[in-house]
N, C-alpha and C positions, 0 to 999 in steps of 0.2 A: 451537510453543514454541521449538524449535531457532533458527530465525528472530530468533524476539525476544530471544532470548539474547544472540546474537552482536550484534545490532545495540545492543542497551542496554550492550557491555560493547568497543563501537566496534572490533569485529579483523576483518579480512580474511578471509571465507572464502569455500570453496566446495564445495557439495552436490551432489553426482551419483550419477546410478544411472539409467543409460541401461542396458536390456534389449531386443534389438529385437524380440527372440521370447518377448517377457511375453504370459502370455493369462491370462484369467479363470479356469482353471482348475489350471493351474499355476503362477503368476505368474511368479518371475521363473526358473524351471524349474531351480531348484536350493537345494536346504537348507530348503524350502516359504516361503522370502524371496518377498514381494511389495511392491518398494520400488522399482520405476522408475517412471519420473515419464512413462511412454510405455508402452502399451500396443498389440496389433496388431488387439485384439479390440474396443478403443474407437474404431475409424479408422472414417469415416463416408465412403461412396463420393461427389466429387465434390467433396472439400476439399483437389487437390492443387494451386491455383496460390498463385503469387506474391501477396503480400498488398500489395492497390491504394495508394497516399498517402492520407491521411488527410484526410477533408473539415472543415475546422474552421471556425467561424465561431469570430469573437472577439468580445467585449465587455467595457466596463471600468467598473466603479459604483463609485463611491470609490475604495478601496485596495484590492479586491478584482477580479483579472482573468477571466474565463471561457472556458473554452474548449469552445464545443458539437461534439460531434461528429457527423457527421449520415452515416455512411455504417459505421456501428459493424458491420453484420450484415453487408457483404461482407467485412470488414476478417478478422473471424473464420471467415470459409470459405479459411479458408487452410492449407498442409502443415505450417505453423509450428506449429499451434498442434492439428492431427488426429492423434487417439488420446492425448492429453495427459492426464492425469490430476493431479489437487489443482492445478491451473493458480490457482485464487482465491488459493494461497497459495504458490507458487512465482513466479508472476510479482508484481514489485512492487517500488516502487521504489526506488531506491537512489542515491548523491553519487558520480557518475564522476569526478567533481575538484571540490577545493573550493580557494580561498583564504583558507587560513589553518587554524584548527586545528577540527575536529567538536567538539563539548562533546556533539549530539545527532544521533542520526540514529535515526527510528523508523517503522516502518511498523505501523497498527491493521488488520487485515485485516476485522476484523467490519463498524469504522467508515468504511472505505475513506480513512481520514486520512493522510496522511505527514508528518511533522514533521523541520527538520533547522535545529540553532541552530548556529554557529561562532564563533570569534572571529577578525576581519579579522585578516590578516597585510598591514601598510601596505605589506610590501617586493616581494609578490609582483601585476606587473601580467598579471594573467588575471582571465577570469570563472568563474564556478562555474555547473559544470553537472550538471543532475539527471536521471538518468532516469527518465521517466516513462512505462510500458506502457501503452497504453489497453486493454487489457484488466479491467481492474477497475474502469474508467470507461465503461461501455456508453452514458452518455450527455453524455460531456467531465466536465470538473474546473473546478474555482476555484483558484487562486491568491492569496494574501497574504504578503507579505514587510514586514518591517519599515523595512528599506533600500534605496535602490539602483531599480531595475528590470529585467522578465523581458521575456523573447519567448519565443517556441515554436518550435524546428526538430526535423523531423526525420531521423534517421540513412539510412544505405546500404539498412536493411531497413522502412525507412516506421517505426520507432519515437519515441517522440517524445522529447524532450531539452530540458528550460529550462532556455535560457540569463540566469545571473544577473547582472546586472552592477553590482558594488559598490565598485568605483574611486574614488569620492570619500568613501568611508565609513571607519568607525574603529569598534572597539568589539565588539559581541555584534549578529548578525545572524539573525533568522528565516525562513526559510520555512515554509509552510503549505500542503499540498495535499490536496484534499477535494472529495469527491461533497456539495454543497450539502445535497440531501434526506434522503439514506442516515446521513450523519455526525451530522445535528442527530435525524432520528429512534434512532440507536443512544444518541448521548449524553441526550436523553429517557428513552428505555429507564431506561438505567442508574441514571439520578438517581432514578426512580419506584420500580426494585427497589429500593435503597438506602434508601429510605423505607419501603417496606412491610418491610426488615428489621430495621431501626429499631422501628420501628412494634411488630413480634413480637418483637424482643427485651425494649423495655418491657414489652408483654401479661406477658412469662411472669414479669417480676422483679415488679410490680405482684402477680401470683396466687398469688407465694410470701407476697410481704408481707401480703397479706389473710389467705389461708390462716395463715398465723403467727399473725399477730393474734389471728385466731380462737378457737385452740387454746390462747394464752397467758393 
């Protein structure tokens, strides 16, 4: 929730609480805090190298690009990422540069979505770049933007990074990034709760009104 605070309310922060002698028992061995984002008691023997390049294969169906990733399980046997703890919700993405001004930048952790709308600044020539962890994409992401077009690079640490390039554009510009499967079954999910609450809130206004009826 912290997370989504900050990012609905567009400011700059940063969250830390690195313990290196956190364990299970004591956490973070002072005040009974158990709030680092690393633990020594979570470290799994055999996850200390370098995390490999990232095998991606691409594809593009209309306006939607994808990126499979096909080497997701060594990518995670890495020191980066051993003894980590709430990683589904620490790692995620976020506008390392944009052109022009955020109106939105949101991350849905449940729905694995990213959302980030701007408006083009004409005077600044750069592209706008996003990071994108593969970590909450065990099986690559899709892409949609409104304007312009993306590519895929990776950074120094094999992370990955879309690059946006919206140089001939003007106006209010979207991105969209999303686990295909996970996003469309979460937003299912919710449509169908939201019916069945619907649903029970009618039942009980309908059984007063019977019930009244009745009595009157």
């Amino acid at each position: 929730l912290n997370f989504e605070a900050m990012e609905a309310n567009r400011v700059h922060y940063t969250l830390w609480n690195y313990t290196p002698d956190n364990d299970n028992r004591y956490g973070d061995q002072w005040n009974f805090e158990d709030l680092s984002i690393f633990s020594k008691d979570q470290e799994i023997p055999g996850y200390e190298r370098i995390p490999p390049a990232p095998a991606v294969e691409e594809k593009k169906s209309g306006d939607t690009m994808t990126y499979a990733l096909t080497n997701q399980d060594q990518m995670r046997k890495s020191f980066l990422y051993n003894g980590g703890r709430a990683l589904s919700a620490v790692i995620r993405p976020y506008p390392r540069a944009v052109a022009g001004e955020i109106l939105e930048a949101r991350y849905d952790m449940a729905a694995h979505e990213f959302v980030l709308t701007f408006q083009r600044d004409t005077t600044v020539d750069a592209s706008t770049r996003v990071f994108v962890p593969f970590w909450p994409f065990p099986n690559g992401f899709s892409v949609t933007v409104t304007k312009g077009s993306v590519t895929l690079e990776t950074d120094k640490d094999n992370f990955g990074i879309l690059v946006w390039d919206t140089h001939k554009s003007e106006g209010l510009c979207t991105m969209r990034v999303f686990d295909p499967e996970r996003t469309a079954r979460v937003h299912r999910n919710r449509c169908v709760r939201t019916v069945l609450i619907v649903l029970a809130v009618l039942s009980i206004i309908l059984a007063f009104v019977l019930a009244f009826s009745l009595t009157s």
